[in-house]
N, C-alpha and C positions, 0 to 999 in steps of 0.2 A: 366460366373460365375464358380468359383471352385466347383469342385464338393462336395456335402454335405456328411461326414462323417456316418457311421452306428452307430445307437444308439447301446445302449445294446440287444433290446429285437429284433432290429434287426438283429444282429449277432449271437443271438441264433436260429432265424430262419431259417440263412443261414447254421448253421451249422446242422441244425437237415434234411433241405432239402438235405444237401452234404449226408449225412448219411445213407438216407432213397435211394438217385438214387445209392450212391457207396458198399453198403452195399455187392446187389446180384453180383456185383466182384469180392468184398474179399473174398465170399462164393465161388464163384466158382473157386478161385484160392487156397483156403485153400486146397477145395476136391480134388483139383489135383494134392497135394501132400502127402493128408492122407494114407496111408495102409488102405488094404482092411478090415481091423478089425475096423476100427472107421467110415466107412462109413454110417453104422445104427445104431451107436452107440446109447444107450438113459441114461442119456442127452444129446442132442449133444458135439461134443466135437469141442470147433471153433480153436480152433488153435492145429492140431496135436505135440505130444509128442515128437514123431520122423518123423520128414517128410522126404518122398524117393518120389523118381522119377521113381518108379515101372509104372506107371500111362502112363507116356510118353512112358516109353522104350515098355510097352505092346503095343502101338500106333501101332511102326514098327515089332518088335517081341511079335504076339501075345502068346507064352507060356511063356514069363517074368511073368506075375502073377502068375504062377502053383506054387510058392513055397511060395504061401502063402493058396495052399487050393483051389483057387478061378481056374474055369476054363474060359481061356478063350476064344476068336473069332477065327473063319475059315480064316477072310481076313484081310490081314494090312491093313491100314492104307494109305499109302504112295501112292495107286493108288485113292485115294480119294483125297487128296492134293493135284496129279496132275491134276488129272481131273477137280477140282475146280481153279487151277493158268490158266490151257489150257483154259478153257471155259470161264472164268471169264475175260481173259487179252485180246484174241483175241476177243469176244464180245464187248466187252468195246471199245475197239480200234475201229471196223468198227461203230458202234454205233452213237459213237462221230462224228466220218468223217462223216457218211452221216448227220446227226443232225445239225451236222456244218451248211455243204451246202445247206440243206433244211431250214435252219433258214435266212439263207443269202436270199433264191428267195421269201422266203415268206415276209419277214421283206424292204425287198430294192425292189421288181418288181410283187409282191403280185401274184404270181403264183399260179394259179388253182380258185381265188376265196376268196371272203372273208370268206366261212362257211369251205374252205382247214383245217384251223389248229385245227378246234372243229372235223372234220372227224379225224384228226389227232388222236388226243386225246380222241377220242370215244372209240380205241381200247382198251384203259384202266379201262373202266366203268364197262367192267365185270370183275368180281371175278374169277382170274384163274380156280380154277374149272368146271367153265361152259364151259370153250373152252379149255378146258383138251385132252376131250375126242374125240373132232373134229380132235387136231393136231396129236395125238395117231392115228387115221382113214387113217389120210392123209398123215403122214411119213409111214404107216404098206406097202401103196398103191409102195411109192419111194423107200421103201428099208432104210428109214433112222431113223429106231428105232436101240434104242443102238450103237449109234454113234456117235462122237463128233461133227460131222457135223451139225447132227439134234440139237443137244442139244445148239448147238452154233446158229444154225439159229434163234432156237423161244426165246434164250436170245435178239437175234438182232430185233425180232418184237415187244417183251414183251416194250424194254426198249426205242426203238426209239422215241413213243412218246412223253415220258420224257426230256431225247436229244436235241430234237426239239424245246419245248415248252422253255423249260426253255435258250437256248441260244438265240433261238427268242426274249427274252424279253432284253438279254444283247447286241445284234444289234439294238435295238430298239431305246435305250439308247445313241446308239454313234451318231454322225452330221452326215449327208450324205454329210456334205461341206466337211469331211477332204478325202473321197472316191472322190469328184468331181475333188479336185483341184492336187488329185493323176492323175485324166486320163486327166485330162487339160495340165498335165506335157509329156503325152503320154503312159499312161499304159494301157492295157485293161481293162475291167472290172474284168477279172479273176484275173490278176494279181494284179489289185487295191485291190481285198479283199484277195489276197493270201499274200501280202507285207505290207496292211495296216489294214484291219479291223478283218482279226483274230488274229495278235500282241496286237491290241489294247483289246482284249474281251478275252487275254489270262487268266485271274484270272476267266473269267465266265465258258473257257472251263476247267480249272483246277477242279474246283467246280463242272461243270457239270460231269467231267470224274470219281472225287470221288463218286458222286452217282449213278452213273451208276452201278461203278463196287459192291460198296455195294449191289446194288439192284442182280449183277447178283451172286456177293457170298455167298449171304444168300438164294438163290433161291430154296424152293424144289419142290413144288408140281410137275412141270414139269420133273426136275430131275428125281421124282421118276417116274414116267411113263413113262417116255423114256427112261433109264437105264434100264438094265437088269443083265449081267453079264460081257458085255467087258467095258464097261464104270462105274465111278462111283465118286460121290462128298461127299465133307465136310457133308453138311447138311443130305444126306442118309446116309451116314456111321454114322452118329450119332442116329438117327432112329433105325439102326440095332444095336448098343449097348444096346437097352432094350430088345430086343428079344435075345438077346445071351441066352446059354444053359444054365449060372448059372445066369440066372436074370439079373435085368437092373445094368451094370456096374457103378456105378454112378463115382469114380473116374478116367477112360478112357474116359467116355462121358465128365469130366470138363476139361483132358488132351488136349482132340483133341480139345474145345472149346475154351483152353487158346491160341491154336497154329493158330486158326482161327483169334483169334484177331486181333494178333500180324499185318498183312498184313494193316489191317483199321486204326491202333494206329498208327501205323508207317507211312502210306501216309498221315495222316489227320496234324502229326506233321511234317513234309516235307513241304507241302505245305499252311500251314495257313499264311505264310508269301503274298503269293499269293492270297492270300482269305481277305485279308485287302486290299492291293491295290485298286487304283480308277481302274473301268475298263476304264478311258479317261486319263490318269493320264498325262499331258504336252500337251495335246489337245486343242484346240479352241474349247469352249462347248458353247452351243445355249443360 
């Protein structure tokens, strides 16, 4: 059947829902171009008169704001972006690999047990918080406070069993005939899912690898406890905008937050193409 058209009263609903999710964007993209005079303006003002890109350039030169009055921050910017691309990319990446292969022995030769993948997934039932203050203990003990190593390890625990579970469920999904009649041909088993059933689950790893990385670059609580002075990310540097010496920066904090986007907008439109596809797509399906 075609599909049924939108009434009226349901295209007001649609639009008043687009409205209400897109709203806090256009807000936050407005203040990232307002001067620092319409920031607390009352009434507000939604769409500034003259918009500048003071906001940005303060990012990396933080005395760009001084001529309008306003003082700004001690640190750029720019070692925040990287530490959020270093931590967030190489996280992501080992993440996925092991998630991969852990999905693979658990889904195809049930490794460790069938209560293996709720262990798994236990790690995430508590609220960072509570196991804050253990990993802060136990990197103080290694030497790996304020360092990207550390930081990059407990993104790789934090998110693993994310990883895991959810490409678990896209091997799941595929035949074990088309893995069989790969090593019937004479492949190993490693090679049967190196050449055939990660190809096949590539839209799950795509998907999975988006959420990974979101999960690791919106990450702070950790961030902030394991940072100190040599390291530091998007989401702390955004934090320290409200403590700044002349009050909470509001348009620097929607600066650095339009530039954080930009990373998620842009992989998410990449690969939705991938995110449609069948994960069997020309396969013999059960």
């Amino acid at each position: 059947m075609p599909p049924r058209a939108l009434t009226l009263s349901g295209r007001i609903l649609m639009c008043c829902v687009l409205a209400l999710v897109l709203f806090p964007i256009f807000w936050l993209f407005m203040t990232a171009i307002k001067p620092p005079t319409d920031w607390n303006a009352s009434p507000a003002i939604w769409v500034p008169a003259e918009p500048t890109l003071v906001n940005f350039k303060t990012l990396f030169d933080p005395d760009a704001i001084r001529e309008y009055g306003v003082g700004g921050v001690s640190q750029s910017a720019g070692d925040a972006v990287f530490g959020s691309l270093l931590a967030s990319t190489v996280s992501t990446f080992i993440s996925v690999a092991l998630g991969t292969f852990s999905a693979i022995g658990l889904s195809r030769y049930s490794r460790g047990g069938r209560l293996t993948p709720l262990v798994i997934l236990s790690g995430r039932m508590f609220p960072p918080a509570a196991i804050a203050v253990p990993f802060v203990i136990i990197f103080s003990l290694l030497g790996l406070i304020d360092t990207y190593a550390g930081l990059i390890a407990v993104y790789i625990a934090v998110t693993l069993p994310f990883s895991t579970w959810m490409l678990k469920s896209f091997v799941d999904d595929l035949p074990r005939e088309i893995e069989e009649a790969a090593m019937l041909d004479g492949m190993s088993r490693l090679k049967a899912h190196l050449t055939v059933t990660i190809p096949l689950i590539k839209g799950g790893l795509f998907a999975t690898t988006m959420l990974v990385f979101i999960l690791n670059w919106s990450e702070f609580m950790f961030a902030l406890v394991l940072s100190y002075s040599t390291i530091n990310t998007i989401p702390v540097q955004l934090a320290k905008y409200v403590t700044a010496t002349a009050g909470t920066l509001y348009g620097v904090q929607a600066a650095l937050a339009v530039l954080a986007m930009l990373p998620l907008v842009l992989g998410g439109f990449f690969i939705q193409g991938h995110l449609a596809r069948g994960m069997t797509f020309g396969a013999i399906k059960q």
